[in-house]
N, C-alpha and C positions, 0 to 999 in steps of 0.2 A: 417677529413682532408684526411686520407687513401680514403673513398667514393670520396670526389668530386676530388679528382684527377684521380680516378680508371674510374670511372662514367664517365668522361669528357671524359679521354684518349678512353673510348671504342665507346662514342660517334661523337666523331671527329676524331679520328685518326686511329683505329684499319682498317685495319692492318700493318701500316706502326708501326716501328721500337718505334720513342717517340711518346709526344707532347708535339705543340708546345701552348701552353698554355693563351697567348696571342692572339694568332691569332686562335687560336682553327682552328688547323690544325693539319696532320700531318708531322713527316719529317722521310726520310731512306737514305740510302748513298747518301752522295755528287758523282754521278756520272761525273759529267762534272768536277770534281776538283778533282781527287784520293789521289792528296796531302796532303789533309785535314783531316790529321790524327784523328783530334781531333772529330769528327764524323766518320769519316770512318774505325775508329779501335774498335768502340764500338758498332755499325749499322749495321746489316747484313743483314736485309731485310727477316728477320724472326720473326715480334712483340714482340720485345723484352722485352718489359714494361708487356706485357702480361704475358710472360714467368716469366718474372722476380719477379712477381706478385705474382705466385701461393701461396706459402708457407704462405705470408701475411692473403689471404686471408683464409686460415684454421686454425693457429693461433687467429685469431680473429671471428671464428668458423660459417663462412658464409659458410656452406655445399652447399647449393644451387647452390652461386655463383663461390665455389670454382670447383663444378661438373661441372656447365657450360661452364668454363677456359679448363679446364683440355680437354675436349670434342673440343673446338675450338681448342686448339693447335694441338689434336692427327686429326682431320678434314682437318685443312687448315695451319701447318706450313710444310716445307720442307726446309732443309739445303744442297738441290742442288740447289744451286745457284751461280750466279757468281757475289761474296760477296768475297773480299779480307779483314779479320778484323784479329784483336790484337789477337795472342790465347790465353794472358792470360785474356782479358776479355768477350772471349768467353766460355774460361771454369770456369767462376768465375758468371758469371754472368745469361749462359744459362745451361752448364750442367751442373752446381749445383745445378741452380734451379729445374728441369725435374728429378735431383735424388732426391731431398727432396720433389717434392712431389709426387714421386713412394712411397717413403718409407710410407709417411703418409698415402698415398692408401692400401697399402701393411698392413700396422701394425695390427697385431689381436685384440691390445688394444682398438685401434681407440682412444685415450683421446681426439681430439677437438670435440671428436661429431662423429656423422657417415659420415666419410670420402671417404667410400669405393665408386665406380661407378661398377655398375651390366653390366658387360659381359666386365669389363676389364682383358686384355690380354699381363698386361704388355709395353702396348705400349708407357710409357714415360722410361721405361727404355730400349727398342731397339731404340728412338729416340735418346737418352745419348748413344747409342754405335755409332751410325749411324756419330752422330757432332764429335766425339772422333775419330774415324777412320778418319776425313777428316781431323784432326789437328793433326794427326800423320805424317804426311811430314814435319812439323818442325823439327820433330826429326832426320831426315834423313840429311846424306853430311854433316852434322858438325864434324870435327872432336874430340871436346873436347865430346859433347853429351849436350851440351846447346844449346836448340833450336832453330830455325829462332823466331823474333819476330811475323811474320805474315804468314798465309797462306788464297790463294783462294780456298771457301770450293768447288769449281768444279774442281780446275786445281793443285791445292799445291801450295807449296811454287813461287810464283813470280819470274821469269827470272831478275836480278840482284838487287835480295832482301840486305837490310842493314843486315851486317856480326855482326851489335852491338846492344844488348839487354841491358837491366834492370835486376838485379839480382832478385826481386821483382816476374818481370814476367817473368823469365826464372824457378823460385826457388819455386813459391807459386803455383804449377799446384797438387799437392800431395795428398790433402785431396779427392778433385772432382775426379781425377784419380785412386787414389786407392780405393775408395769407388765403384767405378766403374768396376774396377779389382774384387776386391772381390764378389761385386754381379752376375756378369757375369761368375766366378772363371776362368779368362781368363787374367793371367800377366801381358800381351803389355802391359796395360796404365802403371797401376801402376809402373812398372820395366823401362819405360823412363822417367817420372817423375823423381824416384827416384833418375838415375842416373845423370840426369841435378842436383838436389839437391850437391849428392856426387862430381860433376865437379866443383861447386861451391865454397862449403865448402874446398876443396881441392886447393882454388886457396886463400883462407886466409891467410892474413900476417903473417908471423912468428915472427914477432916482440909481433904486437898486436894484433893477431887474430883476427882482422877487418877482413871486405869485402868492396869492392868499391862499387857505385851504378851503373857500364854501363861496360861491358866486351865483348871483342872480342867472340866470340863463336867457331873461327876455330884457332884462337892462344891462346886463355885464356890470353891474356894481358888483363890489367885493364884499358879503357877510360877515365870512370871516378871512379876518387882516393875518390872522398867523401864517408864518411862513419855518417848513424844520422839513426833516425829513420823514419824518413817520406818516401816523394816520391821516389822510387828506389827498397828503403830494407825492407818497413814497414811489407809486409804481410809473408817476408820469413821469416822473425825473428817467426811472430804469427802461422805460419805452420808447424815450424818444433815443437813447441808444442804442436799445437793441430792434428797433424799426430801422436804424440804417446799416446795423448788420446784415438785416434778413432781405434789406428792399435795395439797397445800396442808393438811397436818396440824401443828396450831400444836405441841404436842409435840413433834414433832421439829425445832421450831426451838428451844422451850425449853431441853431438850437439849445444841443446838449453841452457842447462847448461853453456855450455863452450860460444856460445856467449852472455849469458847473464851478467856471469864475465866481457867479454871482457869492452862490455856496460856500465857497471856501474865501471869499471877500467878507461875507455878512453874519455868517454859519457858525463857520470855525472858531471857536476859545480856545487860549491853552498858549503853548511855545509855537515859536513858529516852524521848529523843525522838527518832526515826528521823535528823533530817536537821539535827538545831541541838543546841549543848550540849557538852558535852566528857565525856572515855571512850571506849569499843570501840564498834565498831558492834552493830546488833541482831545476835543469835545464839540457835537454841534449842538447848538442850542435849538430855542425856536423863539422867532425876531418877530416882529412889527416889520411886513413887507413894505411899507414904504416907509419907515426909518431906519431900519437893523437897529433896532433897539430891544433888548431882551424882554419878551411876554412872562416869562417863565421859568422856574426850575425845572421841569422833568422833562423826563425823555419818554418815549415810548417804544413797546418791545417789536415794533415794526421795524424801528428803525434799525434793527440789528442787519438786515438786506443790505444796507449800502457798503458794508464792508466788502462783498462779494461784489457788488458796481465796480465798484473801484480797483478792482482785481480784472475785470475785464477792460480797464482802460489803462492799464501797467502800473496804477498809483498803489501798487502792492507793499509800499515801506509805511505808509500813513493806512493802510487797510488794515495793517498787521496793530499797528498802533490803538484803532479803535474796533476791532475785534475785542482786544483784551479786556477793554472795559465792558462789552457788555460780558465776558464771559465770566470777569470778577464778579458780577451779580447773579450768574448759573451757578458760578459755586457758594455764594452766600446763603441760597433759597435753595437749591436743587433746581430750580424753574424760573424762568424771566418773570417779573410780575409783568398788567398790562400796562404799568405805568411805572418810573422811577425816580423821583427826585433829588438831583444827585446835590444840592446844597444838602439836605436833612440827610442824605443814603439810609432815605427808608423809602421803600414802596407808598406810591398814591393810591395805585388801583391793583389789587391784589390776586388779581382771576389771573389762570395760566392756560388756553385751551388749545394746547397741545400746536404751537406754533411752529415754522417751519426757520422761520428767517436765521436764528444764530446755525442751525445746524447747515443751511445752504452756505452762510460765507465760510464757515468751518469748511465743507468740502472746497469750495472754489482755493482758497489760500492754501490748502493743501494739493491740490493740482498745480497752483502756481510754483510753490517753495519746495515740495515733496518734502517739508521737515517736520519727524513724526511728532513732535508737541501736538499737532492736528489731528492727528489720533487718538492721542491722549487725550484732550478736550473731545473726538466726538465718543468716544468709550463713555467718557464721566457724564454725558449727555445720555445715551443709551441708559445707562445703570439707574441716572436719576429717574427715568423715564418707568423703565420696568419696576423702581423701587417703588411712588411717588404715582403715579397715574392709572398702570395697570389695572381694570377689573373683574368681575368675571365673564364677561363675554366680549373683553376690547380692552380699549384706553380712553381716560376718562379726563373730565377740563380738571384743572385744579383750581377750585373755587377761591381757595384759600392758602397762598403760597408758604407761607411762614406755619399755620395751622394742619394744610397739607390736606383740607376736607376736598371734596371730589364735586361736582357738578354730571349728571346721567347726560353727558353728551358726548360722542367722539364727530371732530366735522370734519367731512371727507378731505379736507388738505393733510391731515394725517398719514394718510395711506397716497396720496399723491405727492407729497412736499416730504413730509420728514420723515418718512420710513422711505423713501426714493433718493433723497440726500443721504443719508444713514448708511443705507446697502451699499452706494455709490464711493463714500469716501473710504471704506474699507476693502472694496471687492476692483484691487489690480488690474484683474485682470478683466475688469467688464470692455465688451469691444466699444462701448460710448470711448474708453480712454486709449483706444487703438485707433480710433478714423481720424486721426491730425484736425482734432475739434471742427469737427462737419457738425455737430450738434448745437443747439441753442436750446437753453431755457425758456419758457415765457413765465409770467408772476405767477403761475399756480405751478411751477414746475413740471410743465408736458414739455417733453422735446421735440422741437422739429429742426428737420436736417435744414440745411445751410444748401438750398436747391438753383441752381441755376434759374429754375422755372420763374423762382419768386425775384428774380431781375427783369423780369417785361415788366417795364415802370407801364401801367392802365390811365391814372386818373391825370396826367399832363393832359390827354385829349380830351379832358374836360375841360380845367383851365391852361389854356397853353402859355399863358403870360406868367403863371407859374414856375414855368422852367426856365425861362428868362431871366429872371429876377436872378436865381441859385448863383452863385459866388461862387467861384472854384478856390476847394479847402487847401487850403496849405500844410504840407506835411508836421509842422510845428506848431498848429495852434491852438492845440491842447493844454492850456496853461494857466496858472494862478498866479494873486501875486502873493504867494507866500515862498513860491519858491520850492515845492514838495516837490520831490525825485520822483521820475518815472510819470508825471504829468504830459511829458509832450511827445507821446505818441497814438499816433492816431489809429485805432482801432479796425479792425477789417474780418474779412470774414474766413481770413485763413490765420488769424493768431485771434482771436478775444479770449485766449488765455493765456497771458504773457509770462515769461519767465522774469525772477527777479534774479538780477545780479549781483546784491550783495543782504543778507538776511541779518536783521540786528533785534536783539530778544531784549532789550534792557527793558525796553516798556513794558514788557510780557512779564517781566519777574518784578518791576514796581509794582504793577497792577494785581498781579496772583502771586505774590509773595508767598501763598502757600502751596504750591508746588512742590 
C-alpha cells in the first residue's frame, strides 16, 4: 500500500505538495483562492508527501529509497517561499519529519539497516532550523505568547491575521520544537513553545480545569468553550505527555496528570468501571469547560488517538474499552466518518480522508496486550482500505462513508501515519519492537529515539524561577477518581509501553458483537 501510493505520488506529482490520486496529478496551494484553508494550511509548496515520507521509508528498511529521499529534499526543497500555511501543521508534519530522519541518519546504532548517506553534513537538520526561524513570527506581537495561527514562510505573519487559534495548534508545537532546541543547543524554539504551552494551561478553568478548543491569543478569552478530545485539544492533551518522555521535565507531567483527572472527572460517561458493573460503556463526551455540562452528541474521528494515550500511561483496560467503540463504527461504515453522533448512531459529517488515528491505537494495544483480536481489527482496516479508498494512482479521501464516493486527494499522513502504523502492527520482527521502546511517536507519527541528548533541560536558563516552582512527582499520582486500573503509573522513558496484567474482552464482544 505504502509503495503504490509512494511510487505513484513520485511519479505524477513530485514535486508538488500531494496527490491527486485519481487524476494522477499533482496539487500545491490554492493560489487563486488563499481562503482555502483546507489546502492552503497544509501545502507549502515544498513536497510535502515526500517530506512527510522519510521516516516511513526507513522503518520499513528501504535504505536505497530512503537515501534517495533524503538527497531530493536536501537538492531541491527550499522554504523561501511565498507559502502562507498552518504552523502547526507545518511543524508537525515537515519539521518533524526532517528531525526524525536526521536523527536516524545520525544514529551510531543504525537498527533499520544502514541508514547513514556519505558526505552528510547535517543538512536535514539546518533545513529544521531554517523552516523554524520562519515560524518564529507567530510568536511575536501576541500579547498572552500564543501564537498567530499562520505565517508566510518569506513575509511572517500576514497583515490582518485571525487574532483566534486552536488550543491544539497553539499547545502541540513542543515535541518538534524542543527536539530541535536541544539538538541545535539553541533555546528560541523550544522556550516559545513552551511558553504558548504555559499561557495555555494558565487560562484553564478553575472550576474544572478544562480548557476550551479556540482562544483569543492577544486577550486569552475563550472562543470556543468546548472542551472533548478530538479536533481542537487532541494532540495538546498527547504532548504534554509525550514532552516529558522525551525532555524528562516533571512539569509537563504535572500538567498531564492534572488534565487527565480533569478528563476522566468531566469526560467520561458510561459505568464507572471499564469492564465489570452495570450501565453504558466508557464514552467521552464534549462539555462546557467551565461547567462539564454536555455541548453535544458526537464524537469525532480524531478522537480515536487517545486510545493509544492511554496505553502509554498503563490505562490499557479502559483503552481496550474505548477502542472498541470507535472500531464498532469501522465495521459499521468500512471507515470512521469525520463526525459521529452517538445518541442518533448515524454519522454528522460523512468525509473519510484516509486518517491515521484508529489504526495507531490498534497498533499501540496490540504492543501492549499482544492479543491477536488486534490484528484482526488492523487486517479488516487494511481490506476496508484497499476495498473502499484505493485508486488508480494511490488512495483516495472517502467523501462519502456510507455512499463510498471518493474525493481526488491522498494527504501525506497516509504514507506517514497509516501505512507506518499498518506495516508496524504486523511486521514482528521490525527492530522499532526489538530496542526495549527507545522509540517515540510524535502526532504525525515520525519516530524519534528516546536520546540522552534530548535531557540537557536549555530553557531553565531562561526562566530560572521556573525550575523552582517544579514539585517533585510522586510515584502514585497518576489518578482519577473513578478509580480505572492501571492509572497510577507514571510513565518514563524506559517503559511508555506498558504491559497489562490481566486482558478482559467483554466490552469488545458488546461492542462488535459481530465478530
Amino acid at each position: 500500500m505504502f509503495a503504490f501510493g509512494y511510487d505513484n505520488y513520485m511519479a505524477h506529482a513530485f514535486p508538488q505538495d500531494e496527490l491527486n490520486p485519481i487524476e494522477c496529478c499533482g496539487r500545491g496551494p490554492d493560489r487563486a483562492d488563499p481562503s482555502n484553508l483546507n489546502i492552503n494550511d497544509v501545502l507549502g509548496n515544498y513536497s510535502l508527501t515526500l517530506i512527510d515520507a522519510l521516516d516511513t521509508l526507513a522503518v520499513m528498511g528501504n535504505s536505497s529509497e530512503f537515501r534517495k529521499a533524503v538527497k531530493l529534499v536536501i537538492e531541491t526543497v527550499s522554504f523561501d517561499t511565498d507559502s502562507t500555511v498552518q504552523v502547526f501543521e507545518a511543524t508537525i508534519r515537515v519539521l518533524g519529519s526532517l528531525l526524525s530522519a536526521h536523527i536516524i541518519i545520525t544514529d551510531a546504532k543504525q537498527p533499520f539497516g544502514d541508514m547513514t548517506i556519505k558526505g552528510y553534513d547535517n543538512e536535514l537538520l539546518h533545513m529544521a532550523h531554517d523552516l523554524a526561524v520562519r515560524l518564529l513570527p507567530a510568536f511575536e506581537n501576541t500579547k498572552t505568547g500564543i501564537p498567530y495561527p499562520r505565517v508566510n514562510l518569506r513575509t511572517g505573519v500576514p497583515s490582518g491575521s485571525n487574532n483566534e487559534t486552536c488550543t491544539a495548534g497553539a499547545g502541540s508545537l513542543l515535541v518538534e520544537f524542543g527536539i530541535l532546541s536541544r539538538l541545535l543547543g539553541d533555546s528560541t524554539f523550544e522556550w516559545v513553545a513552551r511558553r504558548a504551552v504555559k499561557a495555555l494551561w494558565n487560562l484553564r478553568s478553575n472550576d474544572t480545569g478544562l480548557l476550551g478548543n479556540v482562544v483569543n491569543i492577544q486577550t486569552g478569552h475563550w472562543v470556543g468553550k468546548q472542551s472533548g478530545l478530538g479536533a481542537g485539544l487532541d494532540s495538546f492533551y498527547e504532548y504534554l505527555l509525550k514532552s516529558y518522555i522525551l525532555f524528562g521535565e516533571k512539569e509537563d507531567l504535572e500538567m498531564f496528570n492534572a488534565a487527565y483527572r480533569s478528563i476522566q472527572n468531566y469526560l467520561r460517561r458510561g459505568r464507572e468501571a471499564c469492564n465489570e458493573g452495570e450501565g453504558d460503556p466508557p464514552l467521552y463526551v464534549n462539555v462546557n469547560m467551565f461547567s462539564g455540562q454536555l455541548m453535544n452528541t458526537w464524537i469525532d474521528s480524531l478522537q480515536a488517538f487517545f486510545p493509544g494515550l492511554q496505553v502509554l500511561i498503563g490505562d490499557v483496560e479502559d483503552a481496550i474499552c474505548l477502542h472498541a467503540f470507535y472500531y464498532a463504527i469501522w465495521k459499521r461504515y468500512g471507515a470512521l466518518p469525520e463526525r459521529y453522533n452517538w445518541q442518533l448512531q448515524a454519522p454528522d459529517v460523512l468525509f473519510y480522508p484516509l486518517r491515521p488515528e484508529l489504526v495507531e491505537s490498534t497498533y499501540l494495544l496490540y504492543q501492549a496486550t499482544k492479543n491477536p483480536f488486534y490484528l484482526h481489527v488492523g487486517m479488516d482496516i487494511l481490506q476496508s482500505l484497499e476495498k473502499y479508498t484505493k485508486a488508480k494512482c494511490g488512495y483516495a479521501t472517502l467523501h462519502h462513508v456510507i455512499e463510498k464516493s471518493k474525493e481526488d486527494r491522498m494527504e501525506s499522513f497516509f504514507l506517514s501515519e497509516t501505512c507506518k502504523y499498518l506495516y508496524l502492527l504486523f511486521d514482528e520482527e521490525n527492530p522499532m519492537h526489538k530496542s526495549g521502546n527507545r522509540f517515540m511517536f510524535t502526532t504525525e507519527g515520525h519516530i524519534v529515539s528516546l536520546d540522552k541528548r534530548l535531557r540537557v533541560s536549555l530553557w531553565q536558563d531562561t526562566f530560572p524561577e521556573e525550575e523552582k516552582k517544579a514539585e517533585k512527582i510522586k510515584p502514585n499520582e497518576l489518578r482519577s477518581n473513578n478509580s480505572i486500573s492501571n492509572c497510577n503509573r507514571v510513565p518514563d522513558e524506559r517503559r511508555y509501553l506498558l504491559p497489562l496484567k490481566s486482558i478482559y474482552m467483554r466490552q469488545i464482544d458488546q461492542m462488535v458483537g459481530l465478530i
